[in-house]
C-alpha positions in Angstrom: 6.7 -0.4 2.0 7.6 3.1 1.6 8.1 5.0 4.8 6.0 8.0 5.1 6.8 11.1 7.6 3.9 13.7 8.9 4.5 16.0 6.2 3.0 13.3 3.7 0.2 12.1 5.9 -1.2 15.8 5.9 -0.9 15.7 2.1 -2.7 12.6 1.5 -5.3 14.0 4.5 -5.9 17.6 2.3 -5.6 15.6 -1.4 -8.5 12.8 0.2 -10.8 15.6 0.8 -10.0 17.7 -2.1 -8.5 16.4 -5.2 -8.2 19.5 -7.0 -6.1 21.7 -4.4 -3.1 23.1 -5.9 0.3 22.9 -4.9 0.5 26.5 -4.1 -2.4 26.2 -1.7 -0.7 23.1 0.0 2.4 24.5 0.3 0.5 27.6 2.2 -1.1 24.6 4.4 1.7 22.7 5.5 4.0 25.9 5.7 6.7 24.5 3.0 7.7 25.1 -0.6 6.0 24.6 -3.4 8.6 22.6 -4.8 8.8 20.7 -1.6 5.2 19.9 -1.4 5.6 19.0 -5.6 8.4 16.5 -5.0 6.7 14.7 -2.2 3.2 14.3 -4.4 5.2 13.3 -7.3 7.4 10.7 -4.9 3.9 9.3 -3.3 2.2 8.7 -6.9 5.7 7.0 -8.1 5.9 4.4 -5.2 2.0 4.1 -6.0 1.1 5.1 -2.7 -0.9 7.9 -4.4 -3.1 8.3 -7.8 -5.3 11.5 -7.7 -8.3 10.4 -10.0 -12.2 11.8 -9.9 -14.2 9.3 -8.2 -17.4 8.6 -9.4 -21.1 7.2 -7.9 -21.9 4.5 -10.2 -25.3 4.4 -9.1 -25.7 7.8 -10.0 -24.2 7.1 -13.6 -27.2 4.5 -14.0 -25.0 1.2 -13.1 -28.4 0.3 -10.7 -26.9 -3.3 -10.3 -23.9 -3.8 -7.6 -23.1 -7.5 -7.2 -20.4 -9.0 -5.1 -19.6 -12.2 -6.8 -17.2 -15.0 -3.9 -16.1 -17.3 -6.5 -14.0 -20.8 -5.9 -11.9 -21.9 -8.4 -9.7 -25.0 -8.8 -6.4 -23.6 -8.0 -4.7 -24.6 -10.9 -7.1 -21.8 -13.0 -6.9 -19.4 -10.1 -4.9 -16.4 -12.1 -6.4 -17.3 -15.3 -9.7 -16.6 -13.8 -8.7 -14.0 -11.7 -7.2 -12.3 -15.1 -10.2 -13.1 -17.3 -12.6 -11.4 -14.7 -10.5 -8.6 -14.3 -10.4 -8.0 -18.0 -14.5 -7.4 -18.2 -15.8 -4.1 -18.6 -18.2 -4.3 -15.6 -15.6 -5.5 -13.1 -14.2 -2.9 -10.6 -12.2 -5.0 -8.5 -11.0 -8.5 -8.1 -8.8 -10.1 -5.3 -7.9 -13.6 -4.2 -9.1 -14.6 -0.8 -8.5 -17.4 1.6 -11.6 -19.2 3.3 -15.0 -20.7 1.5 -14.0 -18.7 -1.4 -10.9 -18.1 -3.2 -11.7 -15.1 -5.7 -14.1 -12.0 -4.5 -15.5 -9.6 -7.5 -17.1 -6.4 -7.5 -19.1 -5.3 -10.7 -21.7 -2.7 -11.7 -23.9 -3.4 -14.7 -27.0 -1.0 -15.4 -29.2 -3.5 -15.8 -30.1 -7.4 -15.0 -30.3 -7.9 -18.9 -26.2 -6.5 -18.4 -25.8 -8.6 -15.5 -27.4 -12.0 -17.0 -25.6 -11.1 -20.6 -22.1 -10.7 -18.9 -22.7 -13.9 -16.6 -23.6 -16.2 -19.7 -21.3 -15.1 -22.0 -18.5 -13.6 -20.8 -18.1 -15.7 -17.1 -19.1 -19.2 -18.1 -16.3 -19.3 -20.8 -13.8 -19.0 -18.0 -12.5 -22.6 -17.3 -12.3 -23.5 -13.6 -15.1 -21.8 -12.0 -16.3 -24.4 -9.4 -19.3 -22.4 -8.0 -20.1 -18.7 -7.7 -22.3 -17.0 -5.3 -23.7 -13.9 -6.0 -24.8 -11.1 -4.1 -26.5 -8.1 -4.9 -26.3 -5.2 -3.5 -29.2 -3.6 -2.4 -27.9 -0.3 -0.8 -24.9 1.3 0.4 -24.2 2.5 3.8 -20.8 3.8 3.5 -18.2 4.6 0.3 -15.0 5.8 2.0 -11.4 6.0 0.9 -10.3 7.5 4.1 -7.3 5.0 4.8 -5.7 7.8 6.3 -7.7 9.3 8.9 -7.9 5.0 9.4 -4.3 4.8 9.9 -4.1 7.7 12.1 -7.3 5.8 14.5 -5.0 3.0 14.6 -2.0 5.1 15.9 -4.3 6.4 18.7 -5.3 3.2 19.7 -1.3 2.1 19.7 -0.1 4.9 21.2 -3.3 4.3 24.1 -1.9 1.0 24.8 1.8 2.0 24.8 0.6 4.2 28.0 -1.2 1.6 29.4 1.1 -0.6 29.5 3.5 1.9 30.8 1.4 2.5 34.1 
């Protein structure tokens, strides 16, 4: 794991709320160079900590259908499956998980014709598949990518214990 210093947690914190702020305003921010605050962006996209993308509400592109797939699959077809899902269109993410359920997949598909159409032709060709249970989403509460502001809770509530167990 890369080892990050304040300097980069307040980039990350500025770049999560606004993709588009330039280097020059940064550097203005954090009271640094621009080439300083350049080297550190370019460092946390190579060590993948970082990818500055637009991200998009798929609901609002017309993708109406949001289904949370928990798949188990005989072990021995785990990464072909995991591969073959992850290869479809619709699919936005796919992880192995531990539990009832050894695969978890997220896809968007505009319709139920989409849905039903992916499912038949596309899902039942992967070899494997024990059972899949499907859930659809009916609305979202929250969509964040905040995993700073979520590391820096976490430091709080370290940091509260340290001094607890201080006194």
């Amino acid at each position: 794991m890369i080892q990050l210093d304040d300097l980069d947690y307040q980039i990350l914190k500025v770049l999560m709320k606004d993709g588009q702020v330039t280097n020059v305003e940064l550097s203005k921010m954090m009271g640094t160079s621009v080439n300083t605050i350049r080297n550190r962006i370019q460092r946390l996209i190579d060590n993948k900590v970082l990818q500055i993308i637009g991200v998009t509400n798929p609901l609002l592109l017309g993708f109406d259908v949001h289904v949370i797939m928990n798949i188990d699959v005989e072990y021995a077809h785990l990464a072909s499956v995991a591969e073959g899902f992850a290869a479809m269109g619709p699919v936005r993410y796919v992880a192995y998980a531990s539990g009832e359920h050894n695969l978890v997949v997220m896809a968007f598909f505009p319709n139920m014709e989409h849905y039903f159409t992916c499912l038949t032709q596309q899902i039942a060709k992967l070899e494997g598949i024990r059972t899949i249970k499907t859930m659809f989403v009916g609305q979202e509460i929250k969509r964040n990518y905040d995993y700073v502001g979520h590391l820096e809770e976490l430091k709080q509530i370290e940091n509260t214990k340290e001094l607890q167990h201080d006194n």
